[in-house]
C-alpha positions in Angstrom: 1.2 -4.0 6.2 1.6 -0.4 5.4 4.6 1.1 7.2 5.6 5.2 7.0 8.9 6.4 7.9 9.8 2.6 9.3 6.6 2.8 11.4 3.7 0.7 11.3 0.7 3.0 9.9 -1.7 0.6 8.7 -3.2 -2.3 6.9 -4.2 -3.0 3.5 -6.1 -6.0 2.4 -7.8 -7.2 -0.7 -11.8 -8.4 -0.4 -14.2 -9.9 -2.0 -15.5 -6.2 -2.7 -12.2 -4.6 -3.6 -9.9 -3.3 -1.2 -9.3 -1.8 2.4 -7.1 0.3 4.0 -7.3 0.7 8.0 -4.6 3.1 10.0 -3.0 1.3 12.6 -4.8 2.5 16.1 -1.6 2.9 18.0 0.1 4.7 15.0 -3.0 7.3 15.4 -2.5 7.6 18.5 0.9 8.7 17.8 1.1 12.6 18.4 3.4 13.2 15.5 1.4 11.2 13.0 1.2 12.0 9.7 -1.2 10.6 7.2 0.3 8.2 4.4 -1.4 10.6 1.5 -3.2 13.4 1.5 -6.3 11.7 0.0 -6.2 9.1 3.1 -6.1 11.7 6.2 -6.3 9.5 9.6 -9.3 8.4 10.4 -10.5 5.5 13.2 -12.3 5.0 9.9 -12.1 2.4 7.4 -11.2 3.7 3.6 -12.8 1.0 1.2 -12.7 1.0 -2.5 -14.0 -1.0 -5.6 -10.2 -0.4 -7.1 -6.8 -0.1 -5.7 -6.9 3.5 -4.1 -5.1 5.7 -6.7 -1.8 6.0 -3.9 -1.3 2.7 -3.3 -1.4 2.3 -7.4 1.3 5.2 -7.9 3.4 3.5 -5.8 4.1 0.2 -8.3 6.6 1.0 -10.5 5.7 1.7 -14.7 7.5 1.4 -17.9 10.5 -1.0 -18.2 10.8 -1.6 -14.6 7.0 -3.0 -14.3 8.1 -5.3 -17.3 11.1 -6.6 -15.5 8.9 -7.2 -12.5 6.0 -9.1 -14.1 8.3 -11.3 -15.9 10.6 -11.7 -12.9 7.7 -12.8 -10.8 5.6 -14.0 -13.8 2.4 -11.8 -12.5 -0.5 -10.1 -15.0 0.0 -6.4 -15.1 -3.8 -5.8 -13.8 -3.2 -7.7 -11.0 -2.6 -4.4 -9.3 -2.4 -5.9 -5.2 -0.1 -8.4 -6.0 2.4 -6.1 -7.7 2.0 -4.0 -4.9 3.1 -6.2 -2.6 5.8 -7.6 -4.5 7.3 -4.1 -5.8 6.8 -1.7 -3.1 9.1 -2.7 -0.2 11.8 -0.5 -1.1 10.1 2.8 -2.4 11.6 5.9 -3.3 9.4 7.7 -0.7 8.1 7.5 2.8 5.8 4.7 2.1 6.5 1.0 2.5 4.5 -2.1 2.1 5.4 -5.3 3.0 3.0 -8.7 3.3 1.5 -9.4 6.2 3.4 -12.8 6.5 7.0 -11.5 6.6 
């Protein structure tokens, strides 16, 4: 789950066929709604991809920290969704992810 400011925005998923991102319809319906980055405006629309949109990949950490964190968890370094979910609940920006099942 994709949350901005706190707020549920949306949904990301891994497929068979890459991945998916879907806004949340009640956070577009949200007056002051703001997109999570400016290459994902809101749209009813589904955004897929072949690869991890290039947001979702800036937001998993790099350097010494990304070492720490696939040792600590003992995941591959190109397995880009799980370190997203694993890394990105406590971001420096707006933008938080945390699995669907907590």
């Amino acid at each position: 789950m994709v949350y901005y400011q706190d707020k549920l925005a949306g949904m990301i998923a891994e497929t068979d066929e890459g991945y998916e991102f879907s806004y949340d319809a009640d956070y577009l319906n949200v007056e002051t709604a703001k997109p999570i980055s400016l290459t994902m405006p809101l749209l009813k629309e589904k955004y897929t991809s072949k690869v991890l949109f290039a947001f979702f990949d800036g937001l998993i950490p790099e350097g010494w920290l990304l070492n720490l964190a696939t040792e600590h968890w003992k995941v591959k370094r190109n397995d880009r969704f799980e370190l997203l979910l694993l890394t990105c609940r406590d971001t420096i920006g707006a933008v938080t992810i945390i699995p669907e099942n907590e």
